[in-house]
Every structure is written in C-alpha cells, then in structure tokens.
N, C-alpha and C positions, 0 to 999 in steps of 0.2 A: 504493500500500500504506500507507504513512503517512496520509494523507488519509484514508483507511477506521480504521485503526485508532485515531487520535483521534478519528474520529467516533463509533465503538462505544466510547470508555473515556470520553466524554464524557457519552453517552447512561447508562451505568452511573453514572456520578458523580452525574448528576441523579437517579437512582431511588435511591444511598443515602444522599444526604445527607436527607431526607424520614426515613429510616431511624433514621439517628442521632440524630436530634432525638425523635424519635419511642420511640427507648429510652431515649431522654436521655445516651447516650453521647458527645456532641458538648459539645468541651470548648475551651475557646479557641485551643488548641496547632494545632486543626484547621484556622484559617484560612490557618496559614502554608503547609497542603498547597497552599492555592488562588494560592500565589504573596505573602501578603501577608506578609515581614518585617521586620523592625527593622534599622534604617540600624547598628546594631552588626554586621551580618553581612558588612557591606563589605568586605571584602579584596581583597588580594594577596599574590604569594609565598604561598600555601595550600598544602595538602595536605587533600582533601577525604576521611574515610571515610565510608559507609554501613554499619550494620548494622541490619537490620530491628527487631530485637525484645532482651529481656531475653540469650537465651542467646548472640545475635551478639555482643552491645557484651561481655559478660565476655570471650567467645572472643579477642576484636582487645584487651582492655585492653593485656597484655605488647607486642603488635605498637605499640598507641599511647604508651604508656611509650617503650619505644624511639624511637622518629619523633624526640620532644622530645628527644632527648640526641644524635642523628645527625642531626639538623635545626632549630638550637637559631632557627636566624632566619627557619625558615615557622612560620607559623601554618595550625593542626590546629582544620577544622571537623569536627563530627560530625552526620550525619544520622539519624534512626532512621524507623521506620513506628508503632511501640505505645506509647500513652503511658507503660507503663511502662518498656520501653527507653529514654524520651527522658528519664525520672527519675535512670535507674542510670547514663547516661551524662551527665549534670548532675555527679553525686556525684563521679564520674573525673574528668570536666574542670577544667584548670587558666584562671589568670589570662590575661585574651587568647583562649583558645581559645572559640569557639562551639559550640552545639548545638542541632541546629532540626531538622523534621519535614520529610520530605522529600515534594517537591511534587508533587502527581498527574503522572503520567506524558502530558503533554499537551504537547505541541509549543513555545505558544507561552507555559506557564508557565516549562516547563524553563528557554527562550532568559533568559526574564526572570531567571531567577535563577541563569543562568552569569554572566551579566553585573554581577548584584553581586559574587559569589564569587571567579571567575574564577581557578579552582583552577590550578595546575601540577601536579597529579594528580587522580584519582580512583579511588581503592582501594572495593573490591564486596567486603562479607565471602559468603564463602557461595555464593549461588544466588541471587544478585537480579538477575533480568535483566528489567531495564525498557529497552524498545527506543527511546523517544525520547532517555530518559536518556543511554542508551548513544551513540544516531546524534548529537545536539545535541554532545555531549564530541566524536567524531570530525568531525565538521563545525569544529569549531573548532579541531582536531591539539590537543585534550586527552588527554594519554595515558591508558590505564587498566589498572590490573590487576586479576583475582580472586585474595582471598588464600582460605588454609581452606578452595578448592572440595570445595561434594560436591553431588551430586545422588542424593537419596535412591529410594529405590523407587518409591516413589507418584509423585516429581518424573517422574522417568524414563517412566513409563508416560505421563502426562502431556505430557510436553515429545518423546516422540517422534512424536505426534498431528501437531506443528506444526513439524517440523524438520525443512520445510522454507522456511520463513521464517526458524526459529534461524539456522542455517549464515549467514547473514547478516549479523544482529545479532555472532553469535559473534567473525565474523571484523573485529569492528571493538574486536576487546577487545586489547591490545598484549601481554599474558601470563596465563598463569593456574597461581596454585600451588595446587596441588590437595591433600587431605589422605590419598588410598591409591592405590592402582596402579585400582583400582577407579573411581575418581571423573574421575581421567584418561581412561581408556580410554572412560566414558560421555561423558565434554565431546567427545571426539577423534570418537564414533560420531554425539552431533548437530551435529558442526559446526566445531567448534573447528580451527583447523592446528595438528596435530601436536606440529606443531617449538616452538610456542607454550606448549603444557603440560606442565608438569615435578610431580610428586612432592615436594611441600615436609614434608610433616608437618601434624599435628595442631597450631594452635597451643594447642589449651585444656591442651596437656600443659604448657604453657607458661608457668604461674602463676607472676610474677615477683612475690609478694606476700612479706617474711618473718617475719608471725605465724605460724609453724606449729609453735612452743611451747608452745603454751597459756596462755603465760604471762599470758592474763588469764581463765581459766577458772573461777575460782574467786569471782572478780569478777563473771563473767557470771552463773553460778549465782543467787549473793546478789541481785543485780537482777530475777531471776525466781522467787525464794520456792524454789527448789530444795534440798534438803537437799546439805551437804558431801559425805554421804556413799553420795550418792544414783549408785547404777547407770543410766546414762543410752540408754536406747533411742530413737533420733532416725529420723523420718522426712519425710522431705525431698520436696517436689515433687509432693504428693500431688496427687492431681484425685479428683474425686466415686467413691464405688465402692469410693476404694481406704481409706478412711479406716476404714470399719465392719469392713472385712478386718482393719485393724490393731489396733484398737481390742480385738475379740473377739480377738485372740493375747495381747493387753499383761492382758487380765482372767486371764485361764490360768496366762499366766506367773508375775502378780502373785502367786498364791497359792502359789508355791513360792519368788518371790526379793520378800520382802517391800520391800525395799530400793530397787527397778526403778520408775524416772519415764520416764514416755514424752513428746515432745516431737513435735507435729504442726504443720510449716509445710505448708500447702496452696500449690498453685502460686498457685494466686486468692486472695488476701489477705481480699476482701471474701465469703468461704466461711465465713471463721473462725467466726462465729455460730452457724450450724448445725451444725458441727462442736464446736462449745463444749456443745452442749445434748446431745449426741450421747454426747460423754466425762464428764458430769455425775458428780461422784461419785466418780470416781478422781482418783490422781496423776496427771493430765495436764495439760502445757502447752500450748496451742494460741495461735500466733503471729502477731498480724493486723499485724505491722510488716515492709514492705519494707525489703532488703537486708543479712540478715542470715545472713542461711542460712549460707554460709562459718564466719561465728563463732561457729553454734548445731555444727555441726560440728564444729568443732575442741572442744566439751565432751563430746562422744557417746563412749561405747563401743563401741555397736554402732551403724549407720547403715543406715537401708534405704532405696531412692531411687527415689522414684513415677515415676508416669504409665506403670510398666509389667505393672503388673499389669491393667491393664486396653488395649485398643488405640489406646493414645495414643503412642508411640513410643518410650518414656525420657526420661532427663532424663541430665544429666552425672553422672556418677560419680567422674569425677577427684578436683573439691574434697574430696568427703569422706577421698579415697586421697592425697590431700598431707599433710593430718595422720595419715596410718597410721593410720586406722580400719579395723575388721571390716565389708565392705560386702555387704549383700542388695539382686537387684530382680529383679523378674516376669521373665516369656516373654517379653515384648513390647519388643525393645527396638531395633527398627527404625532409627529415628532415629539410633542409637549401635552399630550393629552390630561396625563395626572393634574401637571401643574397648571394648565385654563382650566382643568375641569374645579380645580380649589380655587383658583380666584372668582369664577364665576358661579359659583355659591355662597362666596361671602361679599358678591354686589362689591368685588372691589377691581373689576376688569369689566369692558363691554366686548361681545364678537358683533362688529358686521358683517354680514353678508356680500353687501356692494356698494360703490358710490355712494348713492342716494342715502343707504342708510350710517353710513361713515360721517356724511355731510350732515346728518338731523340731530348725530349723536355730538357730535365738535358743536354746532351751536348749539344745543343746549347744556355744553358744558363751557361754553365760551361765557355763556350769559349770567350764569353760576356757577360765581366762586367758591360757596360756600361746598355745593356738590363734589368740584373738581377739590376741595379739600377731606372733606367725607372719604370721595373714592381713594383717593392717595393713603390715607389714614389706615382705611383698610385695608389695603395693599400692600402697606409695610407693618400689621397685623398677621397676613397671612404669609411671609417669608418669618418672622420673629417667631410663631406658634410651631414653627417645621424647623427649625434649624436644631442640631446634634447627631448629622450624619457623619462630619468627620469626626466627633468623640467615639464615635461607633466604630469606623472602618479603623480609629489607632489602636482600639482595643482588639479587635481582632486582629491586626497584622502583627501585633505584640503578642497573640497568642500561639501566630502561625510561624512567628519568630522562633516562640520558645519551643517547640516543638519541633523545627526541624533539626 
C-alpha cells in the first residue's frame, strides 16, 4: 500500500510541478516541499506544528503562544502548505523558532526531514492527514496529536470513499481534540479509536491577542485617508462575486448616510486591482496589504464577512466579534457551521441571503446604534462563553507527552 501510494503522489508531483512553472506560481519556498532545507532547521527537543494554510496558523496562534510559556526549552517549528500561510506564520514566529513548507508526502522525503527535525511531537491543526507523514512519525514512536479537529462536509463525503485505508493511518494518530461533538463522532465513524477522541473546543475562540480597544483606531484611519468621522462599513474575506454585491449596497446606502466609507479586503490580495476599478469613484478602500484584516476590524462598525455569499464556505467571524462589532454573512457558511450556527442563536450575527436583504439589514443597523451595540455585545459574549480549547489540547498533549 505504501509503495502504490508514493508511486501515484509521485507521479502527480511530476504533472504539477510543469504546472506551477507554467503559471509561474513556483516560488523558491517550493523547493523545500522536495526535501531541500536550510541547516537552520536542525533541531532537537522540538515541538513540530502543521497548519496548512492562512486560516490554520491564526487558528493554532493562542495554542503556539502557549507551547512557548509551558515549554520554555523546546523549540517550536512551524510547517505550512500556502505561501501565504508560510508568510503569517513568519510574522508569529519568535527568535529560535523555524518555519518551512512542509514536504510532499513521499516516503523517502518525509524520513529525510525527521531526521533533521526530529520532533518530540507532532501536532496536525485540523484535517491534514498525510499518510506517510503520519506512518514515518509512528515508525519512529513520534507521538502525534490532532488539535481543532473537524472534518467538514465535502471532507467527509470525500474521506468516507477511502476509509478504509483511513482506519489505518487514523489509528496511528496518539489523540485527537476535536472542535464539536460533530467532528468526533465523524473521526470515531472513519477510523479513529474512540477512546482517543475527546471534545476540546474551538481554539479560534481562543484569541489571546489584547488590542481589542481600538486604541489605535484613529491612527489607523489617518494612514488610510479615512475621515475621523467616517461610519465605517468593512468587508472582510471577500472572493470574486461577492464584491459587486457589496459595492451596489454601499452606492444605496451612501445616498442616505453621507458619512459611510466602505472598506474591501478581498481574501486574494493580488484581486485588489480589479476590485479598485470596480469601486472607482466612491468612498472606498480596497486593501492589497497582507495581515491586517484583525486591525481593519477593530475600526468597523459594521463588518460583513465573505466567501459566503457565494459557495465558498465562510470565512471566520470570530475576529470581527472580539472587538464587538455588528456582524453580517451569506447562506453559505459550511466551512463554519458550528460557529454561525452559535452566533445566530444568540441574535449576535445576521445571514443574508442577497443584496437586497444585506442592504435592509446595514440600514437598519446604520440607523441604530444602540442595536449595532447590543449585537457587538453579544458577539463578544459568544466567543468569551466558548473559549478553553487551548487549556484543553495543552492538557492533552502533556498527557501524550508523558506517555510516549
């Protein structure tokens, strides 16, 4: 089985690197997939995490904040897969700590770079189950845990296709903290032992950050040409589709709150362009600068939060509800269902549907303040009533420590 499976993820590697070059998305960070790093990654005593992408490494920041103060004498590598995950987990990383790309799932890459690393953990945010990755760690009684498991719908459909190879790979994982009763029962149905998965929490409720004053707000503004006394309409995470939705609300609205700047971070930074030509002519900001979003937030009034307005899954909603903002986002919010489904029980989130109903909900929270403080209120009621998933996943990883 192995032997097949390196040879099929081997054969796909040769058809997309031709790819990459070819949309010129091949970028130096990529050699290191193939096994090639820098004699700085050498360690010992480690603690190795993975998070795939952008929304992984924010999720595990609070879990990696921690690690550093309960394990002051390993050193904390960080893996990602997107370059722009490998950027935002640069930005987090401290003196000592590394951050490299983590290496095609190939047998005899993997061995090559336990052997630099040679972690005394390896913590998996999420759903990344790469099976050599996985077997090379147990081949070597490197223990592992999943923090923040979930496996979303599409996963699921997906991963139950092959699960009967999962049950396998699964059982070579030492714990898994999963984020709902939901995420458990799915790892427990492909594979997982039971007794193995626990119920940890969400850690993204988990933002150990404490700007959520604003107390540089007005700073921020002035660096973006914003008026002081500018009503601040922010939308966050946008992807293609949803931007012209918003745009035609922010023209409508404009004509009754003269006052109202709209602010547009697109999830794809290198968007902004088109997006710029798009808002010509109004008060609009459109923001082609990574990682910032958090402190475009904390200036908003009101926040609407893409990718669900259209069938791309959501995006987080929490950051905006840490600083008690008024929070909108589409039907589509698969990806995040647990956490719309608790804000919109506690009336502290709206979903629109479309336009029109986007447009009815912004004024009438445009016209009440007092509403747009209500909702905020309880938005950063329902991340504060959910947080101590990292107190969870450090008790467990201490426990998977001590046992290995």
């Amino acid at each position: 089985m192995v032997i097949f499976y390196n040879f099929i993820f081997l054969i796909f590697s040769l058809i997309y690197l031709p790819h990459l070059l070819w949309t010129k998305k091949f970028h130096k960070g990529l050699w290191q997939r193939l096994g090639f790093y820098p004699a700085c990654l050498n360690s010992t005593d480690s603690i190795w995490l993975h998070a795939v992408s952008v929304g992984e490494v924010v999720a595990i920041k609070p879990l990696w904040e921690t690690l550093r103060k309960e394990f002051p004498s390993k050193r904390i590598v960080v893996s990602t897969i997107t370059k722009t995950g490998n950027e935002i987990a640069k930005k987090f990383s401290k003196d000592k700590e590394a951050v490299f790309y983590l290496p095609l799932d190939l047998s005899f890459i993997i061995n090559s770079v336990l052997c630099k690393i040679r972690p005394d953990i390896l913590v998996i945010a999420e759903t990344e189950i790469w099976p050599n990755l996985i077997t090379c760690c147990h081949k070597r009684n490197i223990p592992m845990i999943l923090v923040n498991g979930r496996v979303s719908d599409k996963a699921f459909k997906r991963y139950r296709l092959v699960k009967f190879a999962l049950k396998t790979i699964l059982g070579k994982i030492d714990s898994f903290c999963t984020r709902a009763k939901e995420d458990k029962e799915r790892f427990v149905f492909l594979g997982a032992p039971p007794e193995r998965v626990k119920v940890s929490g969400n850690m993204k409720y988990c933002d150990t950050s404490d700007n959520r004053d604003n107390s540089g707000a007005e700073g921020m503004k002035r660096t973006l040409g914003i008026k002081a006394n500018a009503i601040i309409f922010t939308a966050g995470s946008t992807h293609k589709g949803e931007e012209q939705i918003i745009l035609e609300v922010f023209k409508n609205l404009s004509r009754d709150f003269p006052d109202l700047h709209l602010i547009i971070i697109p999830r794809r930074t290198e968007r902004a362009g088109e997006i710029k030509k798009l808002a010509a002519g109004f008060a609009v900001t459109v923001i082609d600068k990574f990682g910032i979003l958090k402190e475009l937030y904390g200036i908003s009034d009101i926040v609407f939060v893409g990718g669900s307005l259209i069938r791309h899954g959501g995006h987080n909603i929490i950051e905006p509800a840490l600083f008690g903002k008024p929070i909108l986002f589409g039907p589509h919010m698969f990806n995040f269902k647990d956490v719309a489904g608790e804000f919109l029980k506690a009336n502290a989130a709206i979903m629109v549907r479309d336009r029109d109903e986007c447009e009815v909900n912004c004024r009438r929270l445009l016209k009440d303040v007092n509403e747009r403080s209500r909702m905020g209120e309880s938005a950063k009621k329902v991340v504060l009533r959910n947080q101590g998933a990292v107190e969870n996943c450090i008790a467990e990883l201490k426990k998977v420590l001590g046992n290995a």
